[in-house]
Backbone as CSV, one residue per row, in Angstrom:
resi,resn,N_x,N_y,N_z,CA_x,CA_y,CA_z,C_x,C_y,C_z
1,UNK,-48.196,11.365,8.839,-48.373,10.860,7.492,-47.298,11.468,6.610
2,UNK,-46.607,10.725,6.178,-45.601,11.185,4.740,-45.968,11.359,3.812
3,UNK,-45.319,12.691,3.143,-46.317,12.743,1.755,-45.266,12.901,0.577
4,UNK,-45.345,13.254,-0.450,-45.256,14.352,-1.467,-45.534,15.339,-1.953
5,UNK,-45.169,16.211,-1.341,-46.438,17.335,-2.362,-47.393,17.439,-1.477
6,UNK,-48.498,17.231,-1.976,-49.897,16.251,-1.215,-50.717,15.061,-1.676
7,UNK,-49.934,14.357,-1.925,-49.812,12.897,-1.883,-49.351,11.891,-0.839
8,UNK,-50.543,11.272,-0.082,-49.657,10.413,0.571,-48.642,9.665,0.116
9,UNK,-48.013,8.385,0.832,-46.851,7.482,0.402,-47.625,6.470,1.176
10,UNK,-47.298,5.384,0.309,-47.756,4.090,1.013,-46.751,3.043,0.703
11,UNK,-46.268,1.913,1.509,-45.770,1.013,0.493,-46.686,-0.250,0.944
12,UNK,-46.792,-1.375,-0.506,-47.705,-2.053,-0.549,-46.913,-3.457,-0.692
13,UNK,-47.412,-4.678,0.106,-46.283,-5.561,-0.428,-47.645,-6.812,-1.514
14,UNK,-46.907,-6.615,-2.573,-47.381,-7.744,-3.968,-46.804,-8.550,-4.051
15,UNK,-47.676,-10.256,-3.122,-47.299,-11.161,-3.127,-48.030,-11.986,-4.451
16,UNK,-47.471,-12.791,-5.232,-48.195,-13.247,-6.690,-47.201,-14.503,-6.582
17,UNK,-48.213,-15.493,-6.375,-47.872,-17.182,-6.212,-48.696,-17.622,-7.654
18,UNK,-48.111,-18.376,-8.056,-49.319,-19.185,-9.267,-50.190,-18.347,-10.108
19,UNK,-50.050,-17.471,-10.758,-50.914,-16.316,-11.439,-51.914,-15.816,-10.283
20,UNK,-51.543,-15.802,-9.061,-52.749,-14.955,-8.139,-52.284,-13.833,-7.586
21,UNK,-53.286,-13.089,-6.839,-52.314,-11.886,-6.101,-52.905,-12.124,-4.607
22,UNK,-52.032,-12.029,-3.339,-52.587,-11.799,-2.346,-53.104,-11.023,-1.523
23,UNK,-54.423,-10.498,-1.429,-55.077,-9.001,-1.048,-55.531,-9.691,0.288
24,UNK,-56.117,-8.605,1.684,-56.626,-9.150,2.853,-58.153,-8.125,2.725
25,UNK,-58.437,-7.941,3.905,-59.372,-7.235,4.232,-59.662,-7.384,5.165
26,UNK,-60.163,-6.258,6.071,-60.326,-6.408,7.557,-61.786,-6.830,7.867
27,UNK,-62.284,-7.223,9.006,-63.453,-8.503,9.440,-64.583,-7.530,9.085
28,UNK,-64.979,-6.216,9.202,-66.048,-5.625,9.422,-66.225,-4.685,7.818
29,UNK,-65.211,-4.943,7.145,-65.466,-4.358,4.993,-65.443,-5.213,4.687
30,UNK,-66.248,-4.588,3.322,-66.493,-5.198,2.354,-64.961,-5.653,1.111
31,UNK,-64.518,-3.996,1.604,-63.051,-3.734,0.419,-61.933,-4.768,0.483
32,UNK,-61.440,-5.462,-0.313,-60.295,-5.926,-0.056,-59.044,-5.138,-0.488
33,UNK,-58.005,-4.652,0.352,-56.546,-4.349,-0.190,-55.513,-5.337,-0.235
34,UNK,-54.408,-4.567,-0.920,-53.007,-5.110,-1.198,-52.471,-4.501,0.493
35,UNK,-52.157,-5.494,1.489,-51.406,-5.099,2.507,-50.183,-4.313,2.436
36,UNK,-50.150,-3.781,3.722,-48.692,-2.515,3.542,-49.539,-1.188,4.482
37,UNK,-49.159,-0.396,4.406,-48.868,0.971,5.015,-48.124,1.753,5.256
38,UNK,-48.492,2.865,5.670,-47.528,3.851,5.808,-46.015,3.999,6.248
39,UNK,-45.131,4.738,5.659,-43.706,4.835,6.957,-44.035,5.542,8.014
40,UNK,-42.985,4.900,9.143,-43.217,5.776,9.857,-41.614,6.855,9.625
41,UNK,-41.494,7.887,10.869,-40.513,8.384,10.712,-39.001,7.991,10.665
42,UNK,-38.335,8.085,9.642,-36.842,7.366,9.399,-36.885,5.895,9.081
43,UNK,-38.219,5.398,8.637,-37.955,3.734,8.296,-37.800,3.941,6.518
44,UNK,-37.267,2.622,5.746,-37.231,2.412,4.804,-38.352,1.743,4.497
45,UNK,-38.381,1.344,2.960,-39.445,1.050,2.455,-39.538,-0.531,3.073
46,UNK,-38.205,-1.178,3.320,-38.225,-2.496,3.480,-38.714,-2.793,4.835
47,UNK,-38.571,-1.792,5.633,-38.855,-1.943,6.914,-40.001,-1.710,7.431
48,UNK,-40.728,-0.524,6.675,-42.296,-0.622,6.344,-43.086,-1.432,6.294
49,UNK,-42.566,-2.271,5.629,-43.357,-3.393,5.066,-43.131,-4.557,5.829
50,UNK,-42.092,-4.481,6.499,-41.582,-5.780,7.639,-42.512,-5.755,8.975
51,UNK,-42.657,-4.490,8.984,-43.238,-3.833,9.966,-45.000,-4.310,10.042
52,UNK,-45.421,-3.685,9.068,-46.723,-3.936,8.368,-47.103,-5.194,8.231
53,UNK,-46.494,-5.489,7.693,-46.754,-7.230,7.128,-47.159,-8.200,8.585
54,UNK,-46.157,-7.980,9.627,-46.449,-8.277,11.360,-47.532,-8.475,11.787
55,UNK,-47.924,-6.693,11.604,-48.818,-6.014,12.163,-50.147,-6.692,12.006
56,UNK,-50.139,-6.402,10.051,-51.461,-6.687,9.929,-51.446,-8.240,9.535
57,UNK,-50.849,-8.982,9.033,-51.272,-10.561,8.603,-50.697,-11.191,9.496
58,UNK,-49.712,-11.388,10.903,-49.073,-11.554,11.973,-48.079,-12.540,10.552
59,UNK,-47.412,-12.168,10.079,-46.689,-13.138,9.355,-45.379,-12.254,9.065
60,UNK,-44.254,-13.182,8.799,-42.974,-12.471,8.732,-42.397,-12.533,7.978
61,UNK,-41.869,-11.073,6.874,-41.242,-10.976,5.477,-40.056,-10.951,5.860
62,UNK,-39.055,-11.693,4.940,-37.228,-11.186,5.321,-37.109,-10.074,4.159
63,UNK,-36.464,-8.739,5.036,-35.984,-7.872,3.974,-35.522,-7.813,2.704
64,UNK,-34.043,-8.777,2.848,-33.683,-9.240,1.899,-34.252,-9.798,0.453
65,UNK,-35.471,-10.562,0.439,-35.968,-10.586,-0.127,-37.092,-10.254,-0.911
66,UNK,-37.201,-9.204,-0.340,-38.209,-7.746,-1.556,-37.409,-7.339,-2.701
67,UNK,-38.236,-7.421,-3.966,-37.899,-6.242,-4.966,-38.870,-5.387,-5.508
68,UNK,-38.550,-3.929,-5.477,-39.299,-3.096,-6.054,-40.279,-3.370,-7.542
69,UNK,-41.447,-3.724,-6.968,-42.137,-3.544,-8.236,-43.086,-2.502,-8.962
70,UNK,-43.033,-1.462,-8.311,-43.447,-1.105,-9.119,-43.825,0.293,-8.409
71,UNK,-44.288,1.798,-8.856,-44.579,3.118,-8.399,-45.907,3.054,-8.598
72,UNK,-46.634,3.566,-8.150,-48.159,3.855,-8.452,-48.956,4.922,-7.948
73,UNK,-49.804,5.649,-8.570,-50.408,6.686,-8.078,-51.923,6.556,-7.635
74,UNK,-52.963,6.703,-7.129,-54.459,6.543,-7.088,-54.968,7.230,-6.826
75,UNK,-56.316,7.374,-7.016,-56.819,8.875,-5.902,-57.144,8.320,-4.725
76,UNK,-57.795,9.164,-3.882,-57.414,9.277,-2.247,-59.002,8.974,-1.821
77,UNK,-59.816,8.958,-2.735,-61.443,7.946,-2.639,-61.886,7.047,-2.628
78,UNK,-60.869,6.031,-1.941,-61.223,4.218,-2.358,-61.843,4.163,-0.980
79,UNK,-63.474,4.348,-1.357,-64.426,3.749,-0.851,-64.778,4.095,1.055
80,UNK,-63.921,5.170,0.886,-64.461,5.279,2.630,-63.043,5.023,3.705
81,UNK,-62.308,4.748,2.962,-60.813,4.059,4.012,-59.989,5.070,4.312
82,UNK,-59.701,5.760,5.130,-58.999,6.680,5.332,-57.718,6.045,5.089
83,UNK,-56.342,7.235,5.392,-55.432,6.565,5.276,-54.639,5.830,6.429
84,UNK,-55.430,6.739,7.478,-54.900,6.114,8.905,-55.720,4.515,9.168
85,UNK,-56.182,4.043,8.712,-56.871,2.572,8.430,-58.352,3.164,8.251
C-alpha cells in the first residue's frame, strides 16, 4: 500500500456524462464507489487507473485521455471497506 505520511493514495477515475457521475459496486454491498485503486509499485497515476478500470469494470480507458481532476482527502471509515477491497 502507498501512502503519505499515513494516508493511503488512491486514484479514482470520474467519469460525468450528461450531469451524472459513474460509481459501481461490487455484487454482495450495499456501498457504491467511484472506481480506481491503488498503485502498484513504479506505476503512474494513468496507469493505475488503466489498470483498474480492466480489472474492475473489464472496460478500457486510453491514457491519453485523462485529466486530473481533482486531490481529495477522506477518512479511512467508509463503511467497512478496507483498502485492500
Amino acid at each position: 500500500m502507498e501512502t503519505t505520511g499515513s494516508v493511503p493514495e488512491k486514484v479514482a477515475w470520474v467519469l460525468v456524462r450528461d450531469g451524472r457521475v459513474l460509481v459501481t459496486r461490487d455484487e454482495d454491498r450495499d456501498l457504491f464507489y467511484v472506481p480506481g485503486g491503488m498503485r502498484e509499485p513504479g506505476e503512474s497515476d494513468s496507469e493505475t487507473l488503466v489498470r483498474e478500470i480492466e480489472e474492475e469494470l473489464q472496460a478500457v480507458i486510453v491514457a491519453g485521455t485523462l485529466v486530473h481532476f481533482g486531490t481529495f482527502e477522506t477518512r479511512s471509515d467508509h463503511g467497512g471497506r478496507s483498502s485492500s477491497g
